[in-house]
VEXGU-427283 format. One line per field, with one value per residue (C-alpha): residue number from 1; z, y, x. Coordinates in nm, 3 decimals. Layout:
N
resi = NUM ... .
w = Z ... .
v = Y ... .
u = X ... .
This chain:
326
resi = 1 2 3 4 5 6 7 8 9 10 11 12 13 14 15 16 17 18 19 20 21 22 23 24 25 26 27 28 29 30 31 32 33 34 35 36 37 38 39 40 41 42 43 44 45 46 47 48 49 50 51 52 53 54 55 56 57 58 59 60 61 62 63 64 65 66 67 68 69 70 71 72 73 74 75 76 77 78 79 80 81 82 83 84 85 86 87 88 89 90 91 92 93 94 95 96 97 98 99 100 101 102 103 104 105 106 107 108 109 110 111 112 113 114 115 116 117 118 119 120 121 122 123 124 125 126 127 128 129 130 131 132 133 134 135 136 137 138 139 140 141 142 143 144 145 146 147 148 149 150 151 152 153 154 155 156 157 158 159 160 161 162 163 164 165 166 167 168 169 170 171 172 173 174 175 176 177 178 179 180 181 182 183 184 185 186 187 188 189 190 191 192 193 194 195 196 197 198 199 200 201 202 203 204 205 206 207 208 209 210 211 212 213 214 215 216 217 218 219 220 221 222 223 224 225 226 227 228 229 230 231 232 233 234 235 236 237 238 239 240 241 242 243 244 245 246 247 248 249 250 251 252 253 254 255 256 257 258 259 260 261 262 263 264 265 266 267 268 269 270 271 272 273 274 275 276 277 278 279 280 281 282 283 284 285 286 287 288 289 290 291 292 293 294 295 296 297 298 299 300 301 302 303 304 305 306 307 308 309 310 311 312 313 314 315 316 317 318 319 320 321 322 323 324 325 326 .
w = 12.185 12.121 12.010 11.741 11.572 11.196 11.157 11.293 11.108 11.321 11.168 11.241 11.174 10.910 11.078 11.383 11.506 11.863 11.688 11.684 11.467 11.521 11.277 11.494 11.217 11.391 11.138 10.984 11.257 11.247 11.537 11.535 11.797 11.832 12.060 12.186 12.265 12.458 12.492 12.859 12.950 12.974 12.662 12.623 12.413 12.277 12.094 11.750 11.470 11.226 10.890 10.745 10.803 10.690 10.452 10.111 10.106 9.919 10.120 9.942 10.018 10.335 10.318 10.500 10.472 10.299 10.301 10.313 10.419 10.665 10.851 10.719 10.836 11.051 11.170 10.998 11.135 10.969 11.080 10.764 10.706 10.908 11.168 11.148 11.300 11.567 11.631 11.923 11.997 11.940 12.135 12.490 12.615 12.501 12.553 12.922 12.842 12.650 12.987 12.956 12.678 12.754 12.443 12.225 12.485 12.520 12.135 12.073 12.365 12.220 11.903 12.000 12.236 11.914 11.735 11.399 11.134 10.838 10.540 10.349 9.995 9.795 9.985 9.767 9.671 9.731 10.057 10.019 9.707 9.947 10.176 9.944 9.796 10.154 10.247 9.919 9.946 10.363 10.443 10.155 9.916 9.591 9.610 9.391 9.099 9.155 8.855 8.619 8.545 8.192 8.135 7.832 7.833 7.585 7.739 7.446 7.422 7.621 7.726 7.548 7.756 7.481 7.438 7.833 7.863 7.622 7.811 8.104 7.998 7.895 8.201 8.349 8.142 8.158 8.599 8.538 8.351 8.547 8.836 8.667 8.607 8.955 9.071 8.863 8.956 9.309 9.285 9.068 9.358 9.616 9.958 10.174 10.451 10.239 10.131 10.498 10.618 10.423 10.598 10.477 10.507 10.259 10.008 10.101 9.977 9.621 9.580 9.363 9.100 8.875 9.076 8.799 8.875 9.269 9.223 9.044 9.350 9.603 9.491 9.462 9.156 9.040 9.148 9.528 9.559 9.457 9.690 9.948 9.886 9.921 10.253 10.386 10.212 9.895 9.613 9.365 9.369 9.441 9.202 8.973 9.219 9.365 9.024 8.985 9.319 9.216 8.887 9.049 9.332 9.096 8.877 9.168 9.254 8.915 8.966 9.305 9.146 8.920 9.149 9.372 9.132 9.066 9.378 9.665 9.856 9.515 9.608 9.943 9.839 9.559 9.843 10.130 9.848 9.711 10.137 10.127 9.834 9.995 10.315 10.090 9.931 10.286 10.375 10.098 10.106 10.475 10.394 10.005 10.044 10.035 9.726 9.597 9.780 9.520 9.565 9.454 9.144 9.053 9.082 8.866 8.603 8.602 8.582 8.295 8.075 8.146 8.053 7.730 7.654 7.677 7.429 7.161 7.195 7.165 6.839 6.703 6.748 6.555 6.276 6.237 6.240 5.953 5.735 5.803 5.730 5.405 .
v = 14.000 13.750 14.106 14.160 13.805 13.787 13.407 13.096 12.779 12.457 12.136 11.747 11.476 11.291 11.009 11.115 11.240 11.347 11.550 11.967 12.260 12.590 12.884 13.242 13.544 13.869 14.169 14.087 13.888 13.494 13.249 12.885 12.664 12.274 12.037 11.708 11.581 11.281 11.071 10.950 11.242 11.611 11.824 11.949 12.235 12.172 12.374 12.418 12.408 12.641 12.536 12.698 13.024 12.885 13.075 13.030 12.771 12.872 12.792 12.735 12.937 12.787 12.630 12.372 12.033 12.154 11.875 12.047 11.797 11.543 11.784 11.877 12.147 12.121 12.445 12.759 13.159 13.436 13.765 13.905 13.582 13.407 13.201 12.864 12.553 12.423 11.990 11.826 11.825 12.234 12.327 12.480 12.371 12.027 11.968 12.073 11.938 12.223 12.395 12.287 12.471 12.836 12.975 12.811 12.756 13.157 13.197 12.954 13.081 13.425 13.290 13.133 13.421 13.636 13.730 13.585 13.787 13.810 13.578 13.718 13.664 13.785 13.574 13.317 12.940 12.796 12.734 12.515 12.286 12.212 12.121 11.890 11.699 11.674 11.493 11.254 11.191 11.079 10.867 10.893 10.551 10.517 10.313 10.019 10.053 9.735 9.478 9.434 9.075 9.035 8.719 8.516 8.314 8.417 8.360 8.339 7.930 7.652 7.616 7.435 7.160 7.141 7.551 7.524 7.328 7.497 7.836 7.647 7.497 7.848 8.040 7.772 7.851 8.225 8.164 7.899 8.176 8.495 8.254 8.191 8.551 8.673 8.416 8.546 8.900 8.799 8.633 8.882 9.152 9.254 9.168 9.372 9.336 9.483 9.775 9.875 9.842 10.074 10.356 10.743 10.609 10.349 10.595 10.830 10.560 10.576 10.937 11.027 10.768 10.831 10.698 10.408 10.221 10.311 10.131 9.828 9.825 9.882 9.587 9.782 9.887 10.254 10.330 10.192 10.405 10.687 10.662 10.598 10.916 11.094 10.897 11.094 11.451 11.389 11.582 11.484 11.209 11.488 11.288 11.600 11.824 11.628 11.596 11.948 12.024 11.744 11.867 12.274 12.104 11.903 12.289 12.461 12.207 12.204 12.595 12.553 12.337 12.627 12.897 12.760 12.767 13.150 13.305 13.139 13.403 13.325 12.980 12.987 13.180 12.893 12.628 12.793 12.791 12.439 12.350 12.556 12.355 12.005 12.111 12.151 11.900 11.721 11.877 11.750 11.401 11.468 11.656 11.548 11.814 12.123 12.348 12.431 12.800 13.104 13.223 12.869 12.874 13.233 13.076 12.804 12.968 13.239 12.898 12.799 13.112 13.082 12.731 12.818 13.088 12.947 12.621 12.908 13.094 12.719 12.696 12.999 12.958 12.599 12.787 13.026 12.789 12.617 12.890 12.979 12.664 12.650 .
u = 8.357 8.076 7.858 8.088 8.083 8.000 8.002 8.074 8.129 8.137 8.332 8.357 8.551 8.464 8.659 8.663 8.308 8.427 8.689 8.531 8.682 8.561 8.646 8.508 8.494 8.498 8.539 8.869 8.965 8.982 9.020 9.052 8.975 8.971 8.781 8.754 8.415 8.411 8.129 8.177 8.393 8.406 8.464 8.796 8.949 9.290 9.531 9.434 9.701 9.580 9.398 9.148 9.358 9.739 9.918 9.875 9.618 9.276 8.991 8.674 8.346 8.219 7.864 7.656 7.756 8.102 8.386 8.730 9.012 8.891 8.616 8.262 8.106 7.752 7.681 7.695 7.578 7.615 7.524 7.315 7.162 6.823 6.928 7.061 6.875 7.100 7.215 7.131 7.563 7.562 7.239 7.302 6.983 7.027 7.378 7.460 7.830 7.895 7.942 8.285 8.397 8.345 8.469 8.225 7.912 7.901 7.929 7.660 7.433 7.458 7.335 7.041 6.976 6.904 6.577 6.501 6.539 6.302 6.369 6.585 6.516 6.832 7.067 7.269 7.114 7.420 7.363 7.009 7.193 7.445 7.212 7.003 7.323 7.395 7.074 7.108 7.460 7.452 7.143 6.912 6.912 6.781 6.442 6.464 6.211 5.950 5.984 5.725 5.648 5.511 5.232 5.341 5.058 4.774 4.471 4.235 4.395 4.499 4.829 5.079 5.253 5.582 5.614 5.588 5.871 6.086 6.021 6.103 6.454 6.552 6.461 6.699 6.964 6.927 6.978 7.289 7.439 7.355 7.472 7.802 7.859 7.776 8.055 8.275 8.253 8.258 8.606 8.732 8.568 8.828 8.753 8.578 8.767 9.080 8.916 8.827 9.167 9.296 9.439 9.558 9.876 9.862 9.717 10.051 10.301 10.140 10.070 10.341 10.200 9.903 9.583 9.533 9.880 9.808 9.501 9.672 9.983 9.677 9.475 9.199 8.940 8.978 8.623 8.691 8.986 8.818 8.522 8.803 8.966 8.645 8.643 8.935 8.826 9.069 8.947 9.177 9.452 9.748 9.998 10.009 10.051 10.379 10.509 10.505 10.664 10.907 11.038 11.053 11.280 11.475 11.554 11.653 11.892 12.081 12.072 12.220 12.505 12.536 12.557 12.801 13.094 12.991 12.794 12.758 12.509 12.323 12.326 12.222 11.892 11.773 11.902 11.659 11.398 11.449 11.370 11.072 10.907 11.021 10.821 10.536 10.553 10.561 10.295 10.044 10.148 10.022 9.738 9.642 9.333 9.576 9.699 9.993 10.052 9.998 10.337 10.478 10.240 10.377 10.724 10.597 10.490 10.820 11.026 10.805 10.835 11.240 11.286 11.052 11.272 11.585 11.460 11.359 11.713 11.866 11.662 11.764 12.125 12.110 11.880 12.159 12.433 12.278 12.227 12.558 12.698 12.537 .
């Protein structure tokens, strides 16, 4: 099967290093597999729920160094593309561990087992940009620019002892008050210690609130809680998304009340949906990475176009009762 492959893409957790995804692409065929690297143990494959292939959920092009939820991807092969350079943890002549895990060690041997392929020069840039905000945004720092010290002194004179003095007493009070503003901005700074405790649960409990009054309830500065969510593969803060799910829940259950006084089969159909869109909107509280599936959009915007409707008929009606009246 390995002869047929037409990529491989390789993820790890972001939290969790140890933690392996695997997503095997042969023809129109996807399989996912999960593993468990352990440092001082054997590797282990364990069943893998799906997620890059689950209904409804738009997966983004794949590309080195891609975050999607809380896995980035490390290794990526195509089969019309140059070979990939393989990590130290993927390498079969490296790693002997990956002895353990058949289903990936024969996919990965058979990979390096090919012959390189001449560059390819049409082949998207997407792939090397990745790559490069990759390399800035894990590892590489910003050198500080070296400061310039100016000489105030003019050397064509002797120095004056009184102008010395006065340059002196204000260079003091420039420090006492940087010093007073850096203590400040310390207290005002949350602690550290706070900021690394927080967990993907304590995000959930504020989700359905815009991120600005999650940030004031978490005690934390917008900017923090931002970096945090990239942290754990957020995106966006999902509050709109809930609220969405939340209103389209809260229609089908006044058309449920509705239907039960007139149709009840009606009413069991807008009940089994209404559960449907609760389980999603489970679902993204548990996983704040994941869309809103296509078919609920398309629902969405059908629900739209009715309610919009039915305001303009409402409008009418009292347009015509005036003239009427009058």
């Amino acid at each position: 099967m390995a002869h047929s492959l037409t990529s491989l893409a390789i993820f790890q957790g972001v939290n969790h290093k140890e933690m392996i995804r695997s997503l095997h692409v042969y023809g129109s065929v996807e399989i996912e597999r999960e593993f468990l690297f352990e440092r001082k143990g054997r590797y282990v494959e364990k069943k893998a729920k799906p997620l890059f292939c689950s209904e409804g959920l738009q997966r983004p092009e794949i590309s080195l160094g891609l975050v999607f939820g809380t896995w980035r991807c490390i290794f990526l092969f195509r089969s019309n593309h140059s070979l990939p350079q393989f990590p130290t943890l993927l390498c079969p002549s490296r790693n002997p561990k990956l002895v353990d895990i058949p289903n990936l060690a024969n996919v990965l041997k058979f990979i390096s087992e090919l012959k390189p392929k001449k560059p390819y020069f049409d082949q998207p840039k997407q792939l090397d940009l990745v790559v490069k905000e990759d390399r800035v945004g894990y590892g590489e720092v910003d050198q500080a620019k070296p400061q310039r010290f100016a000489l105030k002194q003019d050397l064509n004179r002797l120095p004056d002892s009184e102008s010395e003095s006065e340059e002196s007493e204000d260079d003091q009070n420039e420090h006492s008050e940087s010093d007073a503003k850096t203590e400040i901005l310390k207290k005002r700074r949350t602690p550290s210690q706070h900021v690394a405790g927080l967990c993907l649960e304590d995000l959930s409990k504020y989700f359905g609130v815009p991120i600005v009054e999650a940030s004031r309830k978490l005690n934390v500065g917008l900017t923090v809680l931002k970096k945090k969510c990239r942290e754990f593969g957020i995106p966006r803060w999902p509050h709109r998304k809930i609220k969405s799910l939340d209103s389209l829940i809260h229609d089908l259950q006044e058309e449920a009340e509705k239907q039960q006084e007139k149709n009840k089969a009606a009413a069991m159909v807008v009940a089994k949906k209404q559960k449907k869109l609760e389980r999603e909107m489970r679902n993204i509280v548990e996983r704040p990475f994941m869309e809103i599936q296509i078919e609920t959009k398309r629902f969405r915007q059908d629900n739209f176009k009715k309610r919009h409707r039915a305001s303009r008929a409402k409008k009418n009606q009292e347009s015509l009762a005036t003239s009427s009246s009058t």
